[in-house]
N, C-alpha and C positions, 0 to 999 in steps of 0.2 A: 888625548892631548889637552882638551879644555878641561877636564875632570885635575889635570897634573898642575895646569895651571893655577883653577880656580884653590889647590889646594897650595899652592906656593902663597897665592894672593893669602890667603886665610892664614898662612905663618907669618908671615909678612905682619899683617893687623895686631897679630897673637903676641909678636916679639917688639911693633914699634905704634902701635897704636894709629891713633890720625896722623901722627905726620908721615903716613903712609903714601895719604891722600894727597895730601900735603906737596912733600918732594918729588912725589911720582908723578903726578899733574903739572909740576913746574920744570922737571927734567924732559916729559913730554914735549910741553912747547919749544924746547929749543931743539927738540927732533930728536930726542934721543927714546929708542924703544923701549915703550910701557904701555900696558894694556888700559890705557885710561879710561873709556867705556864699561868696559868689563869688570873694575877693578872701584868702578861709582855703583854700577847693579849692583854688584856681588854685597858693597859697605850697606848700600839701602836694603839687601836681603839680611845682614845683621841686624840693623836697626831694628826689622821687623819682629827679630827673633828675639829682642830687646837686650843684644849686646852691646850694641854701640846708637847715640843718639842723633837724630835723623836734624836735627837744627844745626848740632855741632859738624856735623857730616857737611851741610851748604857751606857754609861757615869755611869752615876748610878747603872744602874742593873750591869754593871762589878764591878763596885768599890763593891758593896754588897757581889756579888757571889765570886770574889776570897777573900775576907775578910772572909768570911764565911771558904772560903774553907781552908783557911789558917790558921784557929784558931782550926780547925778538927784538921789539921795534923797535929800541934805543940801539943795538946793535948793527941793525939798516941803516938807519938815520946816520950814526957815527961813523959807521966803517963803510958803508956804499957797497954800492953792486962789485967792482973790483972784489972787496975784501971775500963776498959770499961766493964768487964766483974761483976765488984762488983756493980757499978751505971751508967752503961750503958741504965737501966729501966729509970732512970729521961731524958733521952737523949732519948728515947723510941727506943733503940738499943739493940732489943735481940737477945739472942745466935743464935735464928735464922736465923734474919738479918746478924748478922756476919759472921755465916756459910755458906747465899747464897752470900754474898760479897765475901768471901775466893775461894770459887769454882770459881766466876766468874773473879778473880783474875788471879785464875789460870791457865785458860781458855785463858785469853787474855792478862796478862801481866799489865804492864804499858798503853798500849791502853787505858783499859779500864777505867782510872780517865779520859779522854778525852769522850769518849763514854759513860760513866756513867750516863752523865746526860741526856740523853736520856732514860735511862732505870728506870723506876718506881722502889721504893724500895732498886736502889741500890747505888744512886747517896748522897744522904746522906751521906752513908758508905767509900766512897772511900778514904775521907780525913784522915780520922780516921785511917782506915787500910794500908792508905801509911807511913801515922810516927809509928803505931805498927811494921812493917815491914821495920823501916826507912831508906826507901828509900829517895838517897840525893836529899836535897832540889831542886837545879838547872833543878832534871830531875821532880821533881812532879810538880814544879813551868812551865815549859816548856806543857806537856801536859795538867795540871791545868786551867792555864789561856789561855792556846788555846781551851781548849773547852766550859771555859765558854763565851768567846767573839763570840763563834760559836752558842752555846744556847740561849743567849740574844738577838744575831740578828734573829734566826728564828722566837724566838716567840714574840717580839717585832715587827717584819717586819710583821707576818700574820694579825694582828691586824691595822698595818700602811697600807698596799697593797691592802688589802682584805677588809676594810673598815667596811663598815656592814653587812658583811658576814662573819666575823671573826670567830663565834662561828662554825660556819658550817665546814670548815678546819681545825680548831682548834679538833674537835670532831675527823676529818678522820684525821687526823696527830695523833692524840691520838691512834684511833686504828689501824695504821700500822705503827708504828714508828719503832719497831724494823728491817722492811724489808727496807724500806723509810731510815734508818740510812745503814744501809748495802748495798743499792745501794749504794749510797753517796761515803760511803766507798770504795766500788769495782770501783766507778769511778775513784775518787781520787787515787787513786792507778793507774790505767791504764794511767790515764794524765801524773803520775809522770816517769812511767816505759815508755811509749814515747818521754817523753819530755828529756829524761835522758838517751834511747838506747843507743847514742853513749859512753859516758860516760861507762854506766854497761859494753857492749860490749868491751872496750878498757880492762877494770880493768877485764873482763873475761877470755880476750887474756893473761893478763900479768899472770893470776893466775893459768891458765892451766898448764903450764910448769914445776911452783912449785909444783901441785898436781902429774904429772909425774916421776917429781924425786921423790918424796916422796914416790909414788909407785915402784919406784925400787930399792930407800934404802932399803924400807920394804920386798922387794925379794929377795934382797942380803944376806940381815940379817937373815932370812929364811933360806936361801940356806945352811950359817956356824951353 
């Protein structure tokens, strides 16, 4: 099955080049099935072999992915939850899917359009329910396209780095991605929160003071 695929995907490249990456990345996002992981390794396992070129390859798969991602969210934004909730089935976006998108919204905020596409099932959804919830553009545009510049490089890179061994990491990044995302996470955070101590530190100092007073307006006010 994945041998029949990867070899579809390969025709695919052979007959239309990037804008393989391209439309199939961008038909993706509005939930239509395409093996978009699979089919980013498989183009950075060309590159490798030095068929196709690994800048033009980001290049592409970004331009697709936030094109994708951008057509979700104007389509929430403009047509509302009615609209996805009457022909959300042609978009293969059901109440279900909506309802683990919502939770997971909830859960994590805005984070999660950056983190999404790490997550099977939910990454789809995210565009859609940030213009349901329209949320302004500047901040989904901001986490949107930082994490699809971040998804394209990983799975473009494992297939570029990893060479012919691509499917074998590709498999184990498949199943621990959600812990694999969450170190990342915890790192990147730690880096920021070091790199940044003195900075939080000073804006802590200054904020302390206010929190003080405020504690003993609130006791005064009390007191009468």
């Amino acid at each position: 099955m994945v041998m029949e695929m990867l070899k579809w995907i390969q025709e695919l490249f052979a007959n239309y080049g990037y804008n393989v990456l391209f439309f199939g990345l961008l038909l993706e996002f509005v939930a239509l099935p395409f093996p978009g992981e699979t089919t980013m390794a498989f183009a950075g396992f060309l590159s490798y072999t030095g068929r196709l070129d690994f800048p033009a390859l980001v290049a592409v798969a970004f331009a697709g992915t936030t094109a994708g991602m951008t057509i979700t969210y104007l389509i929430g934004l403009k047509a509302g939850l009615p609209f996805i909730q009457r022909y959300g089935k042609w978009f293969l976006f059901s109440p279900a899917k909506l309802e683990k998108t919502q939770r997971w919204f909830e859960r994590y905020g805005s984070l999660l359009i950056s983190i999404g596409y790490f997550i099977p099932g939910v990454r789809h959804f995210t565009g859609y329910f940030s213009g349901i919830i329209a949320l302004p553009f500047r901040k989904f545009a901001m986490y949107a396209y930082g994490g699809a510049l971040l998804w394209v490089l990983l799975f473009l890179g494992i297939g570029k780095i990893f060479g012919p061994q691509w499917m074998g990491i590709f498999h184990l990044f498949e199943l621990y991605a959600p812990w694999i995302i969450s170190g990342l996470a915890a790192l990147a955070g730690l880096i920021i929160i070091y790199r940044y101590r003195r900075t939080l530190a000073i804006r802590l100092l200054r904020r302390k003071p206010d929190l003080e007073l405020k504690a003993k307006l609130k006791e005064t006010s009390k007191g009468r």
